[in-house]
PDB file of N, CA, C and O in Angstrom:
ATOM      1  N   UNK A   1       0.833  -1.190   0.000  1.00  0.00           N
ATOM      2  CA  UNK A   1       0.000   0.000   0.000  1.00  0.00           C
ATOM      3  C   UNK A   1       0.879   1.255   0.000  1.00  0.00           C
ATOM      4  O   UNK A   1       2.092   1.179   0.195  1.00  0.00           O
ATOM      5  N   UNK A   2       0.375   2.170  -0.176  1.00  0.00           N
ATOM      6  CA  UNK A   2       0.859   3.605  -0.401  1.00  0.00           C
ATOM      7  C   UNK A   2       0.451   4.421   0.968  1.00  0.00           C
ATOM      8  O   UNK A   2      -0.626   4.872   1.358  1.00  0.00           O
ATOM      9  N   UNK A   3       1.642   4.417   1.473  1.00  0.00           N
ATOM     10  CA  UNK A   3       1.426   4.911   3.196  1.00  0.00           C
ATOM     11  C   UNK A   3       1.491   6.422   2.721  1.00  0.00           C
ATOM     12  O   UNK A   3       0.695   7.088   3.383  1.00  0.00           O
ATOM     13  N   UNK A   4       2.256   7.261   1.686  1.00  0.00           N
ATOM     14  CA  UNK A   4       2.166   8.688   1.710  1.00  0.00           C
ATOM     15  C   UNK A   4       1.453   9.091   0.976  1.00  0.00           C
ATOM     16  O   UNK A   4       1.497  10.321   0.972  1.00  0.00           O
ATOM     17  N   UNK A   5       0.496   8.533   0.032  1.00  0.00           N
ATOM     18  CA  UNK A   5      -0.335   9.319  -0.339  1.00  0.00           C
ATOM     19  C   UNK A   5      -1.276  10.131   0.194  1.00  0.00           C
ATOM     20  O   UNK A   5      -1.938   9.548   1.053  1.00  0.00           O
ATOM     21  N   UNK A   6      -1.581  11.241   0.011  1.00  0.00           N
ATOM     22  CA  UNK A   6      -2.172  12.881   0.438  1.00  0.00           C
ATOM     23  C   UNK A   6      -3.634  12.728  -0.614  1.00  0.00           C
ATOM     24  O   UNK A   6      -3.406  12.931  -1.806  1.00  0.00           O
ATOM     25  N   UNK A   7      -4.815  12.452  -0.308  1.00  0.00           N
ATOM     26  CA  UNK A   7      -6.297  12.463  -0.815  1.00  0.00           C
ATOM     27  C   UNK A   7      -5.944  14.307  -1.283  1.00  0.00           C
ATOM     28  O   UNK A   7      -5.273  15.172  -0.720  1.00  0.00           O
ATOM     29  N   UNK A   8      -6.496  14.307  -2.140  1.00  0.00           N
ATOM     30  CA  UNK A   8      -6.246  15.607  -3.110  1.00  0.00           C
ATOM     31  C   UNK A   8      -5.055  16.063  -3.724  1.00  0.00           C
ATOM     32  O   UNK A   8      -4.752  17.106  -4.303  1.00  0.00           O
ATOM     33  N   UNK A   9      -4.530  15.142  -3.483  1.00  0.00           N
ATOM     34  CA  UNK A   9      -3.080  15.514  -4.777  1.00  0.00           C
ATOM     35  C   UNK A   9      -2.539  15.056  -5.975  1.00  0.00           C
ATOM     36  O   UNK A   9      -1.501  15.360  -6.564  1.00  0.00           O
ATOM     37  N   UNK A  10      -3.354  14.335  -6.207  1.00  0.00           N
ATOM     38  CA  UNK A  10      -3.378  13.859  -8.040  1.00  0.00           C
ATOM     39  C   UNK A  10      -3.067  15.194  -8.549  1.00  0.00           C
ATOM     40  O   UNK A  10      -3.322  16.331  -8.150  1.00  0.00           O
ATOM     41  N   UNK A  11      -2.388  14.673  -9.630  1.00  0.00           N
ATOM     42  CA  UNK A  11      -2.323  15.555 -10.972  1.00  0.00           C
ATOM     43  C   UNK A  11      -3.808  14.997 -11.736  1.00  0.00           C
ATOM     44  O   UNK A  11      -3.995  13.794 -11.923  1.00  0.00           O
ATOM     45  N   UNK A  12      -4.594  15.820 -12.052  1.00  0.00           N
ATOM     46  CA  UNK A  12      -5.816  15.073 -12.839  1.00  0.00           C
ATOM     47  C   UNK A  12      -5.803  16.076 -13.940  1.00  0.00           C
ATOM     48  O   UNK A  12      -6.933  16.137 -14.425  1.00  0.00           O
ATOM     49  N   UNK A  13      -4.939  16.915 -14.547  1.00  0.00           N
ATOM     50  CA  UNK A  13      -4.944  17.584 -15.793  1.00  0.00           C
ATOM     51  C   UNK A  13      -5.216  16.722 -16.825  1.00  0.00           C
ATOM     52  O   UNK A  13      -6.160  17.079 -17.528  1.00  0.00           O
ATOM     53  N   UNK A  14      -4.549  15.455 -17.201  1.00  0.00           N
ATOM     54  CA  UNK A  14      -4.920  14.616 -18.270  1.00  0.00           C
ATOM     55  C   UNK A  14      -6.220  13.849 -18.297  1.00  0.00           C
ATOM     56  O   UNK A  14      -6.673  13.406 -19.352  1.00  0.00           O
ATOM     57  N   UNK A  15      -6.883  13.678 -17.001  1.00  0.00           N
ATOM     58  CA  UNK A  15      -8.058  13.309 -17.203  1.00  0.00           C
ATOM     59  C   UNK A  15      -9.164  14.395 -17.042  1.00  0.00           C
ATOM     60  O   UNK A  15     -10.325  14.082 -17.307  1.00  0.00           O
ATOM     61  N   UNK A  16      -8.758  16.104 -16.471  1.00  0.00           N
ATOM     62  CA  UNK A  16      -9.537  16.686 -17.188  1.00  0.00           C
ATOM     63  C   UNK A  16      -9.761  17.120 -18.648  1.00  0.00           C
ATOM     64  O   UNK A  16     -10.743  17.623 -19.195  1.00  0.00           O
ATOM     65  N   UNK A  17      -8.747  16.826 -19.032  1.00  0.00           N
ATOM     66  CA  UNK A  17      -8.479  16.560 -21.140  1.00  0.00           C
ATOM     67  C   UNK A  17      -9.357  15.817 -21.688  1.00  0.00           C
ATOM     68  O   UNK A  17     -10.077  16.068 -22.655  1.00  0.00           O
ATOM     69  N   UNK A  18      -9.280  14.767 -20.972  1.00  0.00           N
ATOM     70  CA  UNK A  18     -10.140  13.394 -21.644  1.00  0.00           C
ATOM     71  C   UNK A  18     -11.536  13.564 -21.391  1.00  0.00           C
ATOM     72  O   UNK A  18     -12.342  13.179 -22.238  1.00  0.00           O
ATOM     73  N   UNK A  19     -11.904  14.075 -20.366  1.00  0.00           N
ATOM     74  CA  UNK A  19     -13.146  14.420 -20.024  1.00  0.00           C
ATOM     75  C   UNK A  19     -14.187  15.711 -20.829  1.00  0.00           C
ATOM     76  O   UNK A  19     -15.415  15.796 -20.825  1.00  0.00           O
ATOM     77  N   UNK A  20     -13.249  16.541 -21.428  1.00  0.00           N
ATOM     78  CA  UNK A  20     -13.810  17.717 -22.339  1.00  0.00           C
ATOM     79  C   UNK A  20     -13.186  17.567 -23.754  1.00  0.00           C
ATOM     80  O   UNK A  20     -13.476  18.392 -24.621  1.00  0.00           O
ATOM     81  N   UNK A  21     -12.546  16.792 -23.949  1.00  0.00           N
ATOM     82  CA  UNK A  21     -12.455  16.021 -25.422  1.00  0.00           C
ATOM     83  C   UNK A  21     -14.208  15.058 -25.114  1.00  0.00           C
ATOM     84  O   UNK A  21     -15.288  15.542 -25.454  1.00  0.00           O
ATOM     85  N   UNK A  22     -14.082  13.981 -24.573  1.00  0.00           N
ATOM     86  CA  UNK A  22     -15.271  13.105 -24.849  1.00  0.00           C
ATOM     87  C   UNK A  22     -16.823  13.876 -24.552  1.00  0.00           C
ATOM     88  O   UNK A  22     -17.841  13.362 -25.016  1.00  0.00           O
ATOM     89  N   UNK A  23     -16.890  15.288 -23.651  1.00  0.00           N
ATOM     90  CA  UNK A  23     -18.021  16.189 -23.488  1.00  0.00           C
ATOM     91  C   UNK A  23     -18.023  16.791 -25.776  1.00  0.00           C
ATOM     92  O   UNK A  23     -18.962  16.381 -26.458  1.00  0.00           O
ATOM     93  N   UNK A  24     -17.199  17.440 -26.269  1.00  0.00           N
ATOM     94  CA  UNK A  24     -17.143  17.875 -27.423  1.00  0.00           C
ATOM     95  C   UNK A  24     -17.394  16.632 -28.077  1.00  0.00           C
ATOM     96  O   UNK A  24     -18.068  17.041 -29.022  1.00  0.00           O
ATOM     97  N   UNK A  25     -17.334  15.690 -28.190  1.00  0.00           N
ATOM     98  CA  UNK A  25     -17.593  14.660 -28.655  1.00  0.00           C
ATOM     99  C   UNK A  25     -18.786  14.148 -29.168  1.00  0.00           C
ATOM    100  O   UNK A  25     -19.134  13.807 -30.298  1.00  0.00           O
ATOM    101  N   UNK A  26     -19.681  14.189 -27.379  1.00  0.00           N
ATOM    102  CA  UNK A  26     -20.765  13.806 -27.188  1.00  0.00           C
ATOM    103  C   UNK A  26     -21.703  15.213 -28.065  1.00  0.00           C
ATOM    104  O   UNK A  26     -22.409  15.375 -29.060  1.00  0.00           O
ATOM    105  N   UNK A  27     -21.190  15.916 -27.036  1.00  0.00           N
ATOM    106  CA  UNK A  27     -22.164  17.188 -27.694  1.00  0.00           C
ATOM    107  C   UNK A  27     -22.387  17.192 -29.430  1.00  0.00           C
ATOM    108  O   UNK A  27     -23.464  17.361 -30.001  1.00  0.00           O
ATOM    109  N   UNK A  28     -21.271  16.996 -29.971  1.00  0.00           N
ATOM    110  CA  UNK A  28     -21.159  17.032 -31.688  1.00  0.00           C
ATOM    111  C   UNK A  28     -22.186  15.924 -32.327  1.00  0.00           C
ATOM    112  O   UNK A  28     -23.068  16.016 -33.181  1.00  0.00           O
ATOM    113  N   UNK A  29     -21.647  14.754 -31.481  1.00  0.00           N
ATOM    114  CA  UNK A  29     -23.056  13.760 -31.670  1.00  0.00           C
ATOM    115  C   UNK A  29     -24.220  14.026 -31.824  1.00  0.00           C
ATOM    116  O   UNK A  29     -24.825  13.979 -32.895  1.00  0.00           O
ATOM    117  N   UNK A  30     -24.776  14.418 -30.473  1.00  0.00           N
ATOM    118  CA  UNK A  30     -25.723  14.623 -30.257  1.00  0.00           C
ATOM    119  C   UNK A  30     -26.413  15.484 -31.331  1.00  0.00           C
ATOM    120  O   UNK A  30     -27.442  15.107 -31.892  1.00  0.00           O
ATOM    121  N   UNK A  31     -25.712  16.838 -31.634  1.00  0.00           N
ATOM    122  CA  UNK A  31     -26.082  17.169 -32.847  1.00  0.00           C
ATOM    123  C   UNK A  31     -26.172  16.967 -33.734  1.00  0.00           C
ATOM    124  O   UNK A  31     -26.670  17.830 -34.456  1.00  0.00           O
ATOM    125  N   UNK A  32     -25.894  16.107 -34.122  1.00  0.00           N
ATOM    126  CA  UNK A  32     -25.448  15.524 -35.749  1.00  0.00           C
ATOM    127  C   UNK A  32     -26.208  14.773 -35.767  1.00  0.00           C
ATOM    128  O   UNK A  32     -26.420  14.428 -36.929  1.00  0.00           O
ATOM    129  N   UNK A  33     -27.178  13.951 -34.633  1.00  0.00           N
ATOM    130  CA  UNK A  33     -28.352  13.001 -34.859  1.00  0.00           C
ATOM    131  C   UNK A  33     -29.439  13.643 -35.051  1.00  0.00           C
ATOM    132  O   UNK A  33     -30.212  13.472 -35.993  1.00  0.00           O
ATOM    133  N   UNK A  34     -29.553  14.448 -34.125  1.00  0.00           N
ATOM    134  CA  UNK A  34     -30.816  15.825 -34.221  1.00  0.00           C
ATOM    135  C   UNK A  34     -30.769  16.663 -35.706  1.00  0.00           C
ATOM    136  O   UNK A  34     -31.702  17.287 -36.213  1.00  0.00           O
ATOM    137  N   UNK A  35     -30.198  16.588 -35.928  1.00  0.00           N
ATOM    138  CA  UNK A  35     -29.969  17.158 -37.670  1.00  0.00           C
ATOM    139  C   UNK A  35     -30.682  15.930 -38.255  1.00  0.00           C
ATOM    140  O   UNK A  35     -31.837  16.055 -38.661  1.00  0.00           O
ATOM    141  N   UNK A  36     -30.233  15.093 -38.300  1.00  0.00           N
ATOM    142  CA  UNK A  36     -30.295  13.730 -39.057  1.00  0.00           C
ATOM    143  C   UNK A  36     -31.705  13.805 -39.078  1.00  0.00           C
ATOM    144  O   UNK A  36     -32.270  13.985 -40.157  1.00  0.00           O
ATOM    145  N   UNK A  37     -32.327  13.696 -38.067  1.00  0.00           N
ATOM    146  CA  UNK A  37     -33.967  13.156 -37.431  1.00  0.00           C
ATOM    147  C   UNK A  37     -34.584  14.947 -38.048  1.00  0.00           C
ATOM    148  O   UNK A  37     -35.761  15.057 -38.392  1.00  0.00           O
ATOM    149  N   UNK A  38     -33.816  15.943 -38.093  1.00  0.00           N
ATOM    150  CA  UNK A  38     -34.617  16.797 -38.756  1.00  0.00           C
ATOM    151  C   UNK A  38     -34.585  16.842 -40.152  1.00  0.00           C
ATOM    152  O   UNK A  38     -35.371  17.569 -40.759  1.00  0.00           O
ATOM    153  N   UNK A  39     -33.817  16.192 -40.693  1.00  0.00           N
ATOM    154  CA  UNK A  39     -33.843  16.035 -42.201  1.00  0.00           C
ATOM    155  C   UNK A  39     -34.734  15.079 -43.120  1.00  0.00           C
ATOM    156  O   UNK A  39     -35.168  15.065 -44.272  1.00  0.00           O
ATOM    157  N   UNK A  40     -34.775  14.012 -41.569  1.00  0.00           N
ATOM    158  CA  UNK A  40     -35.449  12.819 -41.932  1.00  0.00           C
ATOM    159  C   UNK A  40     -36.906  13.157 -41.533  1.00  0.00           C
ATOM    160  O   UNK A  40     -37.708  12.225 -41.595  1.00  0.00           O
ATOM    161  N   UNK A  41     -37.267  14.138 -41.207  1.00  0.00           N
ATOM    162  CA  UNK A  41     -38.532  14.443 -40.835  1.00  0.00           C
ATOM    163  C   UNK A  41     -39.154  15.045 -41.720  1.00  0.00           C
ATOM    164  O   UNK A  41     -40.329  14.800 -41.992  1.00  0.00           O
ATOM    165  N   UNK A  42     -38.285  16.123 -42.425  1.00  0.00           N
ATOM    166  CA  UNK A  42     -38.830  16.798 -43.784  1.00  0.00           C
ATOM    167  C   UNK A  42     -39.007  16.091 -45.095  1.00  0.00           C
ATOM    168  O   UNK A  42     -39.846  16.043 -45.995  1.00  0.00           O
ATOM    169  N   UNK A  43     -37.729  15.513 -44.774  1.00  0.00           N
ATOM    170  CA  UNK A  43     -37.800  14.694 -46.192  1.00  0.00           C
ATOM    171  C   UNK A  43     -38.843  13.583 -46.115  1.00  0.00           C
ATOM    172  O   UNK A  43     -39.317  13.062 -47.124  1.00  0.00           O
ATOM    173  N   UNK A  44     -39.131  13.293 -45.042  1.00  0.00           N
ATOM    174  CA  UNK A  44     -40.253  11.884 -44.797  1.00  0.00           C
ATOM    175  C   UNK A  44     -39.871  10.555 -45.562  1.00  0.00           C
ATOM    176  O   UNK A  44     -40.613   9.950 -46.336  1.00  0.00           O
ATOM    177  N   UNK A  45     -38.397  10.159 -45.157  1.00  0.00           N
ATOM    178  CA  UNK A  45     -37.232   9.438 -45.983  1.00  0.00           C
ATOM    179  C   UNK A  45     -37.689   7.907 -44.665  1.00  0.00           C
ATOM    180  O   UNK A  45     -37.077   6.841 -44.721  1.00  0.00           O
TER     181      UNK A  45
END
């Protein structure tokens, strides 16, 4: 076990990266289906 580890002292910079890369991600998705379903709604495809 890790007798000196200190609860709040991570470095978590790289997993706040990964976390707002995969948020832009999602979000882009998300849009890009909602487009989809509005195209597919007009067009009645």
């Amino acid at each position: 076990m890790a007798e000196d580890h200190k609860p709040g002292s991570m470095d978590t910079t790289e997993q706040e990266k990964t976390f707002a890369g995969f948020m832009t991600f999602t979000k882009w998705t998300v849009i890009a289906i909602i487009v989809l379903l509005i195209l597919l709604a007009i067009f009645r495809t």
